[in-house]
C-alpha positions in Angstrom: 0.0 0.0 0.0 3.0 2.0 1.1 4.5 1.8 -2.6 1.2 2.3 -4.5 1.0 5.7 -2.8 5.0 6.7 -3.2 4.3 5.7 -7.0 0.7 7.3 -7.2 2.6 11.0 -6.0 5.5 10.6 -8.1 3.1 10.3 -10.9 1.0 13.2 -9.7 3.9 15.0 -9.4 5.1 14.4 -13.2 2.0 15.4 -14.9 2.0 18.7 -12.6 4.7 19.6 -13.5 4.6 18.8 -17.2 1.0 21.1 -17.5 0.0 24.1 -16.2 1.0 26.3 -18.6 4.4 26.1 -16.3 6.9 25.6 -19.4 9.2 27.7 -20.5 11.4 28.9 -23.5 15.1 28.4 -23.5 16.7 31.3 -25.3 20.0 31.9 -26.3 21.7 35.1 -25.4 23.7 37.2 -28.4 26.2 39.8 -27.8 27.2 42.6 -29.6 30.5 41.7 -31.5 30.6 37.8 -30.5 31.0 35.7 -33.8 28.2 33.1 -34.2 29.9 29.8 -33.8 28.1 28.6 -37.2 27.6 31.3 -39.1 26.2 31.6 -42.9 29.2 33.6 -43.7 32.9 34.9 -41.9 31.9 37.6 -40.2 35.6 39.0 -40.6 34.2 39.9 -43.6 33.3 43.1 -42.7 29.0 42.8 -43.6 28.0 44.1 -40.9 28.6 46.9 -38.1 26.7 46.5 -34.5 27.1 49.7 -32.2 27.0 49.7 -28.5 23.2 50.6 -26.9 21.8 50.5 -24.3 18.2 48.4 -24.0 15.3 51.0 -23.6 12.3 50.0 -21.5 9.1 49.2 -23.1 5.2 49.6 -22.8 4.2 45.6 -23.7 6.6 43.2 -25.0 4.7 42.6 -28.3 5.4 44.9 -30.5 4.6 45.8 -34.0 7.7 46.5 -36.6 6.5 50.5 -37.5 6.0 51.3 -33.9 7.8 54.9 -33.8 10.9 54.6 -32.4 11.7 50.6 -32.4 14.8 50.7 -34.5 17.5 53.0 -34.7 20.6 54.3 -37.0 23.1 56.0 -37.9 24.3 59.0 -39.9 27.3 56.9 -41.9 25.5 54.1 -44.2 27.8 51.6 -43.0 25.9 49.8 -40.7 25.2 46.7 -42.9 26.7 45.6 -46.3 24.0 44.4 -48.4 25.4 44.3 -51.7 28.0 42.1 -50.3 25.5 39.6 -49.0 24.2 39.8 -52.0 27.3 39.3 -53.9 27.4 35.9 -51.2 24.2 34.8 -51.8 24.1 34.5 -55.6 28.0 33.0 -55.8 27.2 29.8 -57.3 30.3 28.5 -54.8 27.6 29.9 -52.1 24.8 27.7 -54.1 24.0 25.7 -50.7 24.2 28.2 -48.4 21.9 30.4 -50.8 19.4 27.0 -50.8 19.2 27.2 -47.2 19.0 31.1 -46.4 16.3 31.2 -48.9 14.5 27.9 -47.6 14.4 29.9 -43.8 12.5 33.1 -45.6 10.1 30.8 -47.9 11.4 32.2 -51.3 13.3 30.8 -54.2 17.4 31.3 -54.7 16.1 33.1 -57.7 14.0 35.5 -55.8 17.1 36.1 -53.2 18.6 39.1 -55.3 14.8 41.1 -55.6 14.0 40.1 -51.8 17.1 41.7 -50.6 16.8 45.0 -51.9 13.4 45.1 -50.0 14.9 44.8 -46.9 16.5 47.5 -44.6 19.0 47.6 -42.0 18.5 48.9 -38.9 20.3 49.1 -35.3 18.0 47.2 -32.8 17.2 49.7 -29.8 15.5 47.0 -27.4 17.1 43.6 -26.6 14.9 41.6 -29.3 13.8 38.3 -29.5 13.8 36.4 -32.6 14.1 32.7 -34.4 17.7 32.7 -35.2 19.4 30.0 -37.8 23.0 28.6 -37.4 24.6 27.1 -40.7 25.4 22.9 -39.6 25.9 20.3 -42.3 24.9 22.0 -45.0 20.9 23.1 -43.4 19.6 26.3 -41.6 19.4 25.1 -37.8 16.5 27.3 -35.8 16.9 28.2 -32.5 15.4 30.6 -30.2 17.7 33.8 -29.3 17.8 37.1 -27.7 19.7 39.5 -29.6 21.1 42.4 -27.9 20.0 45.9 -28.4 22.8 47.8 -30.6 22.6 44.7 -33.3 22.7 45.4 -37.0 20.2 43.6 -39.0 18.0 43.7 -41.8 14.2 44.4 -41.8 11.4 43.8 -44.0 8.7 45.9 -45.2 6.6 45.1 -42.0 9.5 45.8 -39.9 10.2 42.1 -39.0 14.0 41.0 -38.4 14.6 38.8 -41.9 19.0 38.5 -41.3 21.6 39.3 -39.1 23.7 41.8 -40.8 27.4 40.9 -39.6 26.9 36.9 -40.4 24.0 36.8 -43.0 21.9 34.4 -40.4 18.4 34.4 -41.4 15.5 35.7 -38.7 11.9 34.6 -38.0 9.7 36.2 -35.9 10.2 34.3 -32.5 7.1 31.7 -31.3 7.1 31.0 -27.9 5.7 33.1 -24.8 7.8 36.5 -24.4 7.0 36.0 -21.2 8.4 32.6 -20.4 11.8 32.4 -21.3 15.0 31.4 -19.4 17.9 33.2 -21.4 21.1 31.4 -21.7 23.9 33.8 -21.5 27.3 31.4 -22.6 29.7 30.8 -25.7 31.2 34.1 -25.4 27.8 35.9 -24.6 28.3 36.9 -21.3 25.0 38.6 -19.9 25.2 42.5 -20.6 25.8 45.8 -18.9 21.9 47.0 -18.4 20.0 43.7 -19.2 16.6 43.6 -17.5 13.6 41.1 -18.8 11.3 44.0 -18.5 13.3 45.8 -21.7 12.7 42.7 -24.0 10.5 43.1 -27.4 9.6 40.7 -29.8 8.6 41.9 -33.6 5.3 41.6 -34.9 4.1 42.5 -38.7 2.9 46.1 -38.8 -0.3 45.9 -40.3 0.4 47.0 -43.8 4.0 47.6 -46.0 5.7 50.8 -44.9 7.4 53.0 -47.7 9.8 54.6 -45.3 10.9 53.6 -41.6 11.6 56.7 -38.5 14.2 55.7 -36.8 16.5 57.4 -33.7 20.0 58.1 -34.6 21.5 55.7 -31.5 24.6 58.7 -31.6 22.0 61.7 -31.0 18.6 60.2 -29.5 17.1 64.2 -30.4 18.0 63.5 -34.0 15.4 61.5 -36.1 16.6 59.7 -39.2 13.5 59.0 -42.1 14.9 55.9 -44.1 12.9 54.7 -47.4 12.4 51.1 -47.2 15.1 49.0 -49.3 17.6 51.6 -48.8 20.6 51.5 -46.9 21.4 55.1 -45.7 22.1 56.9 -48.7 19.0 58.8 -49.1 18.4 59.3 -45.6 17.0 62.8 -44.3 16.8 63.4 -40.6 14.1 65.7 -38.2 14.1 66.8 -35.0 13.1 64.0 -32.4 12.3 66.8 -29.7 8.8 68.0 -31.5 5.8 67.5 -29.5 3.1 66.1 -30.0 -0.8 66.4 -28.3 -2.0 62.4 -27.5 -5.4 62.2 -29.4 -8.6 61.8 -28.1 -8.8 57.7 -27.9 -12.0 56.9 -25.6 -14.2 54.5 -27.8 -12.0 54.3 -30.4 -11.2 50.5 -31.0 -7.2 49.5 -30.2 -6.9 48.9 -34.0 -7.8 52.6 -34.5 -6.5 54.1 -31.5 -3.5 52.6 -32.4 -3.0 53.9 -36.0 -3.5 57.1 -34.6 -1.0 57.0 -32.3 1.8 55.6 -34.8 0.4 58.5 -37.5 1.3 60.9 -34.7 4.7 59.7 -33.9 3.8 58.0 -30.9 4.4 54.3 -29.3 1.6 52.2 -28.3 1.6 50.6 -24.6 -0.7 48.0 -23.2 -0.9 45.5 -20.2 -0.6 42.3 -19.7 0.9 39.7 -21.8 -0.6 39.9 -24.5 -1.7 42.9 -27.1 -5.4 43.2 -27.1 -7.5 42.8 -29.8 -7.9 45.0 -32.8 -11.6 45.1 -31.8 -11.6 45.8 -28.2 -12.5 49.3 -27.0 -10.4 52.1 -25.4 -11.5 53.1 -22.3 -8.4 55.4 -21.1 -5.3 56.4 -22.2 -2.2 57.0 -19.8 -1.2 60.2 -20.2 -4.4 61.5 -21.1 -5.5 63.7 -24.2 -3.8 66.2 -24.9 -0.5 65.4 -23.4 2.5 66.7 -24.8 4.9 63.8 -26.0 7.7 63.5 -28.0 8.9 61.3 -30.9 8.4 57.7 -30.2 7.5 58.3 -26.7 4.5 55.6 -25.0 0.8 56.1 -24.8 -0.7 53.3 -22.4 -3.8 51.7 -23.3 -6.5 50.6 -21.8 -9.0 48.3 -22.8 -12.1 46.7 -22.8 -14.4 43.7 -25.0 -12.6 42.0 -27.9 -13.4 38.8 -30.3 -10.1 37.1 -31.1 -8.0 37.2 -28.3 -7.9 40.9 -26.7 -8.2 41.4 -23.0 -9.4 44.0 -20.3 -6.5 45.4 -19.2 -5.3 48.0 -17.1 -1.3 48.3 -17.6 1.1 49.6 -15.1 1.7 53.3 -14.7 4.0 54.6 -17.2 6.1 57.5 -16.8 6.4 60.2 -19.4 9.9 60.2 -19.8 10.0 56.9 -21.8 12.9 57.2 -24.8 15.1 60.0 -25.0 13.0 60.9 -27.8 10.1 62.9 -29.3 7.7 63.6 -32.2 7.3 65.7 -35.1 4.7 67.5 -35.6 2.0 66.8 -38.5 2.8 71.0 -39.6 6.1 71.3 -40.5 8.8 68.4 -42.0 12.1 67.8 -40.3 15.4 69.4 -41.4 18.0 67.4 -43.1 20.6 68.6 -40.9 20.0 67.7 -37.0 20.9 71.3 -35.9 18.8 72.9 -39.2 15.5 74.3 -37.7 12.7 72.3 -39.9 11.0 74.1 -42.7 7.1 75.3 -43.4 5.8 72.4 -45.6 6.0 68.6 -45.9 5.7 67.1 -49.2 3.4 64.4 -49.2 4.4 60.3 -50.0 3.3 58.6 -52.5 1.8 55.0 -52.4 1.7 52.3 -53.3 1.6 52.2 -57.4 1.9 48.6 -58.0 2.7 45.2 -56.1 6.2 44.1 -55.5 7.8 40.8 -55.9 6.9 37.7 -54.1 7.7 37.5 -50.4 7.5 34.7 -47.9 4.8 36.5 -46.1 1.1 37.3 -47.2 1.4 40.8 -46.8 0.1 43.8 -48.4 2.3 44.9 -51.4 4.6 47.9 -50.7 5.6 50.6 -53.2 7.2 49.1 -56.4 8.7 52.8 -57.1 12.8 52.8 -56.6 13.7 55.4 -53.7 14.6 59.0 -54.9 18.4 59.5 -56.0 18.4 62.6 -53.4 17.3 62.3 -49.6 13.4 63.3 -49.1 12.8 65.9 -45.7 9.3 64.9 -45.1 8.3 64.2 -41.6 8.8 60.7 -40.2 6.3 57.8 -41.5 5.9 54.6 -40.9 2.8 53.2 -42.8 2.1 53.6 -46.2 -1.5 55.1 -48.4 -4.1 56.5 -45.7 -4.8 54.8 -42.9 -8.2 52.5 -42.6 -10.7 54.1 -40.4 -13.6 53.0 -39.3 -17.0 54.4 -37.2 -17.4 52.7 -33.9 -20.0 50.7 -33.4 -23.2 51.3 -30.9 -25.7 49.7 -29.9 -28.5 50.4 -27.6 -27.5 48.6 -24.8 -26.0 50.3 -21.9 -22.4 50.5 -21.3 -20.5 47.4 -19.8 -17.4 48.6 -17.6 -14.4 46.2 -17.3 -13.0 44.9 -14.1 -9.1 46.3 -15.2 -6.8 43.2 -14.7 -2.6 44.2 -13.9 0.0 43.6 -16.6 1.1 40.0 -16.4 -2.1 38.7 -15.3 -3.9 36.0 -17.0 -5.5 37.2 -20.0 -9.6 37.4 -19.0 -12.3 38.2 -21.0 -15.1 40.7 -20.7 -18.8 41.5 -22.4 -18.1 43.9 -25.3 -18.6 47.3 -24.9 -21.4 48.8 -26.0 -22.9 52.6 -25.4 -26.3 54.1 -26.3 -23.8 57.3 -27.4 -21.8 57.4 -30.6 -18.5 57.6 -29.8 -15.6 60.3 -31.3 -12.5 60.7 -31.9 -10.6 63.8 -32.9 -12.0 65.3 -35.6 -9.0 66.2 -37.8 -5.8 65.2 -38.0 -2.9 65.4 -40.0 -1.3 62.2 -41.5 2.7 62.5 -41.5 3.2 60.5 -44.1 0.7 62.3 -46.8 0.2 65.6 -44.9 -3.3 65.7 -46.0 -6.2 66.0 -43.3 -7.7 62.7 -41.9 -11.2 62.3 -40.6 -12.5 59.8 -38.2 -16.4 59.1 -38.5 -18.8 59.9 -35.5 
């Protein structure tokens, strides 16, 4: 009887431990300037250039690639050598390596050269999670890694990581729970100066092709740098970070829309819990309130309420206003091409999209097909190209429900939608950076 019960806990004890929701994600740690130990390519090869940063904090550890602010640059266009990689890639001495890059990305060798000059490179500005591949016996090997901030990589048009700039390693977007993960700092990758869990992203899809990415000059966080996507620093212009911006009125606006707002305006999105709400849940504050001056890239805390696929009521923790050394432009006037050049009157608008582009291993909607101008453009900063989608809330007659707010980290719960007897609003014009032509949202 003795050893029935002994081997009646033990089992008990097994399957507790194996469910739960109590696993987590072993990630492996990389360090600004370690070699990989199986890289695509010698990275004394000179492809890419990581900087030294330091890992800002963030507002929600999922987020989107054309949230202002995620990425950062520099001035000198030497960050990350693409037309070497692609010399690499298309070297028919390279022919397996090239099979297996292109294998990680879901394209064709054939489609490496056209898929390359789509992509961007960029200086990571938060310690970012990501799906990292090593080169072994002649096949891409996945594992899960946390690459420091200050790393060079490249970008796609949704701002996902697609490749490691100094090594050529191919990125995914990482899979497991941000949340969950045991980060293992060894081979070289000592843990860093600054490291704290709280500053970890990981990369979603913005929700449309960007023509152009606003980045933060990681040399002079009050200088902005406007990059056209597939360009590698040459046609760069730059605008003043330091430009404030009013936080728009958000109540009853949907996340979806309260968000595009926020990234037209300059400004990052925050949220509790962990994970991002819904597109279709329902703002019920926003931390600081409307009409809070903010600058570029600097956080707007939302909270939420309702939601049909996966959003939650939450209430996040109180940010501060201080958030990145950074701050936005305004919708008026563009930024100057020299960081100490006061801006000018006018903004000429972007164009969109004119045609799809070439396949890409994501469904996606198709960027701009137009080649980037030959001199640098001094509009404000944009992230998101055409007009942005808006939508009128919808009402019902029912009275409104109010959500029991949950704290960030808690289990995700879910909540009646919201519904009001009162049209909701939002602000009724606004200026898009990226076109400079008024915007409406319906009542």
């Amino acid at each position: 009887m003795i050893r029935r019960i002994a081997v009646l806990l033990v089992c008990v004890l097994v399957v507790s431990g194996c469910g739960g929701g109590a696993h987590t994600f072993v990630v492996k740690a990389v360090a600004v300037g370690v070699p990989s130990l199986a890289p695509f390519f010698d990275e004394k090869q000179g492809l890419g250039h990581d900087n030294e940063v330091r890992s800002l904090p963030v507002r929600g550890t999922l987020q989107q690639g054309d949230t202002p602010g995620l990425y950062g640059g520099t001035r000198q266009p030497t960050i990350c050598d693409v037309a070497k990689l692609k010399r690499f890639l298309t070297d028919p001495a390279n022919h397996q390596k090239a099979v297996a890059w292109s294998s990680v990305l879901g394209i064709t060798t054939d489609a490496i050269p056209g898929y390359l000059d789509r992509l961007t490179p960029v200086l990571l500005r938060h310690d970012t999670l990501v799906q990292n591949h090593d080169y072994r016996k002649g096949k891409a090997t996945p594992y899960n890694s946390l690459l420091q901030a200050g790393i060079a990589i490249l970008v796609d048009e949704q701002g996902e990581p697609a490749a490691k700039c100094s090594c050529g390693n191919p990125l995914r977007p990482f899979k497991g729970d941000a949340d969950r993960i045991s980060v293992k700092f060894a081979d070289g990758n000592k843990k860093w100066h600054g490291y704290e869990p709280s500053s970890v992203v990981a990369v979603r899809p913005a929700p449309r092709n960007m023509d152009r990415l606003a980045l933060v000059d990681v040399d002079d966080p009050d200088v902005g740098i406007t990059r056209p996507v597939g360009t590698t620093g040459r046609h760069d212009s730059t605008f003043d970070t330091r430009r404030q911006h009013a936080v728009p009125n958000l109540m009853g606006a949907t996340f979806g829309e309260a968000r595009r707002q926020l990234v037209s305006s300059g400004l990052a999105v925050g949220y509790g819990g962990s994970a991002a709400p819904s597109d279709d849940a329902r703002v019920t504050a926003s931390d600081p309130p409307a009409g809070t001056e903010l600058r570029f890239g600097q956080y707007v805390t939302l909270t939420v309420s309702g939601g049909t696929s996966g959003g939650a009521t939450s209430t996040p923790p109180a940010p501060t206003t201080s958030g990145p050394a950074v701050g936005p432009p305004t919708s008026t006037a563009p930024p100057s091409t020299s960081p100490t050049a006061p801006p000018t009157t006018s903004s000429p608008p972007a164009s969109p999209p004119s045609s799809p582009p070439p396949s890409s291993p994501k469904s996606e909607p198709p960027p701009s097909s137009s080649p980037p101008s030959s001199s640098p453009k001094t509009g404000s900063p944009s992230v998101v190209t055409g007009s942005p989608v808006t939508s009128a809330p919808a009402t019902t007659s029912a009275a409104p429900v109010t959500s029991v707010p949950v704290t960030s980290r808690a289990p995700v719960t879910s909540s009646a939608p919201v519904t009001s007897s009162v049209p909701v609003t939002s602000e009724p014009v606004t200026r898009d950076p990226v076109t400079g032509t008024p915007t409406t949202t319906e009542t």
